[in-house]
C-alpha positions as CSV (number, residue, x, y, z in Angstrom):
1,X,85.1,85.1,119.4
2,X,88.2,86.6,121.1
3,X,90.6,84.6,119.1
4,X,88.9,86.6,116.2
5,X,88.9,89.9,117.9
6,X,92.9,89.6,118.8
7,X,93.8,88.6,115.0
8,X,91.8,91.1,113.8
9,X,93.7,94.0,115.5
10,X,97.1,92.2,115.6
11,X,96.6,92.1,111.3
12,X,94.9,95.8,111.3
13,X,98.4,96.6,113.4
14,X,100.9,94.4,111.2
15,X,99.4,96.2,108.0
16,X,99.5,99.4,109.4
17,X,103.4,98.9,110.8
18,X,104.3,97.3,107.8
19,X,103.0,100.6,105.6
20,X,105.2,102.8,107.7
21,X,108.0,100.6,108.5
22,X,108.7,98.3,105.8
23,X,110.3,99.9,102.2
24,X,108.3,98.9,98.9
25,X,104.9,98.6,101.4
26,X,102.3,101.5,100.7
27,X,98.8,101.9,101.6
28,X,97.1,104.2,99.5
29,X,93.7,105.5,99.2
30,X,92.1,105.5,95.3
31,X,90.0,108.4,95.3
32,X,87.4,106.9,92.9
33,X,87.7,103.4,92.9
34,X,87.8,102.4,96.9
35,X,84.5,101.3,96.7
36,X,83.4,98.6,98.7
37,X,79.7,96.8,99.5
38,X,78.5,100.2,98.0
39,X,80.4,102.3,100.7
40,X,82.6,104.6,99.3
41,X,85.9,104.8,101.3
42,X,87.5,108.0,101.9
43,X,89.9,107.7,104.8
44,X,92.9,106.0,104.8
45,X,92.0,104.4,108.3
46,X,89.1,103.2,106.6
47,X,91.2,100.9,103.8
48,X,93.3,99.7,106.9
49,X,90.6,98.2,109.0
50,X,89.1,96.7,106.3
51,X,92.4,95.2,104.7
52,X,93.0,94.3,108.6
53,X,89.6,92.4,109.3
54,X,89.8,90.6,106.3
55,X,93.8,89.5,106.7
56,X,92.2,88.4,110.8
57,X,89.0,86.7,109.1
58,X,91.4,84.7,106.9
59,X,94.3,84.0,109.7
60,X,90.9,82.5,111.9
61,X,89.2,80.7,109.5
62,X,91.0,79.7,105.8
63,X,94.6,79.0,107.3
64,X,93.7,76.1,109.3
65,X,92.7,74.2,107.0
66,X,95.3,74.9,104.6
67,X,97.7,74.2,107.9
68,X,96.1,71.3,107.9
69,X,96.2,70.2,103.6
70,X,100.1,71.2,103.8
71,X,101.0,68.7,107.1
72,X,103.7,66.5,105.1
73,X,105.1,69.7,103.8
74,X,105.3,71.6,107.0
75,X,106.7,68.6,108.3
76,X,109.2,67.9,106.0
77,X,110.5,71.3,106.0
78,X,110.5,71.7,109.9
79,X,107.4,74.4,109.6
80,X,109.2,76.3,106.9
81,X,106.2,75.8,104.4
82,X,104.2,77.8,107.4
83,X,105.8,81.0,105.7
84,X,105.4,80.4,102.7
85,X,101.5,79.8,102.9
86,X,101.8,83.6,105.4
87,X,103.4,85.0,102.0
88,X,100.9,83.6,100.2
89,X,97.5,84.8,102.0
90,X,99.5,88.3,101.7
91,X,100.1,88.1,98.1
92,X,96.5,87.5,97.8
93,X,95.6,90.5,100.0
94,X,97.9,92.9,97.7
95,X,95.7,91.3,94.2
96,X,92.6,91.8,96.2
97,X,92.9,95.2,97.2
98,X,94.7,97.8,94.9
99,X,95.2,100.2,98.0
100,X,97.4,98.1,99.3
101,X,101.0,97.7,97.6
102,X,103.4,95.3,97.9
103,X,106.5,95.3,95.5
104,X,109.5,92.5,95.8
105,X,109.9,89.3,97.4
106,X,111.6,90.9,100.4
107,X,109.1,93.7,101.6
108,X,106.2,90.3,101.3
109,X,108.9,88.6,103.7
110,X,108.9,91.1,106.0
111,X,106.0,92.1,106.1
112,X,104.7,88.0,106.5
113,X,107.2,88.4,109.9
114,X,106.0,91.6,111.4
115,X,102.3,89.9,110.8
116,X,103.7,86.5,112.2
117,X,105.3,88.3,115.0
118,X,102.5,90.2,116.0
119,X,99.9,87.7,115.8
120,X,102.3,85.9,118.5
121,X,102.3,88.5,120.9
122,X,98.8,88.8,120.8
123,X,98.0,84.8,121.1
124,X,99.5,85.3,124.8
C-alpha cells in the first residue's frame, strides 16, 4: 500500500514537471469533454491527479508483469528494453487521455526519464 502511495505521487509529480519543464509536453483542460466516471473535470489539478494515479496504478501493477514477459529482451539489451516499455505505458497515457499532449519522440524520452528518475528517489 505504500509502494502505491509513493508511485502515485512520484507519477502525479513527473507529469506535472514534465508539463512545465519539458518542450512539446502540455496538459490541458477540454472544457466539454473532460468527463470522466460521470464527473465533469474543471480544474487543471484535477486532470493531473488523475493522469498521475493512473500512470502510479500502472507502474504498481501492469509493469511487472510486462518486466517480467520482456526478461530475454531486457537482458540482451543490458535493461535498455526497460525504456522502451517506460515510453510505451506513456504513449498509452497521451492516447488515453486527450488533456494530456505529448508530441515527438524526444519530449516522450524525457519525459520517460524525469518519471524514471523520480520514481527512484521516491523508492528510497
Amino acid at each position: 500500500m505504500k509502494k502505491l502511495i509513493w508511485q502515485i505521487l512520484a507519477s502525479t509529480l513527473a507529469i506535472f514537471l514534465a508539463s512545465k519543464i519539458v518542450p512539446g509536453v502540455s496538459l490541458t483542460l477540454i472544457p466539454e469533454k473532460s468527463v470522466y466516471f460521470g464527473i465533469k473535470l474543471t480544474q487543471e489539478w484535477q486532470i493531473l491527479v488523475l493522469i498521475g494515479t493512473t500512470l502510479g496504478l500502472i507502474n504498481v501493477f501492469v509493469k511487472p508483469i510486462l518486466n517480467l514477459i520482456t526478461l530475454p529482451l531486457r537482458v540482451l539489451t543490458f535493461g535498455f528494453f526497460s525504456l522502451i516499455i517506460n515510453m510505451g505505458i506513456l504513449f498509452f497515457l497521451d492516447i488515453i487521455f486527450p488533456e494530456l499532449e505529448i508530441t515527438g519522440m524526444a519530449a516522450l524520452f524525457f519525459t520517460t526519464l524525469l518519471v524514471w528518475v523520480l520514481n527512484f528517489f521516491f523508492s528510497l
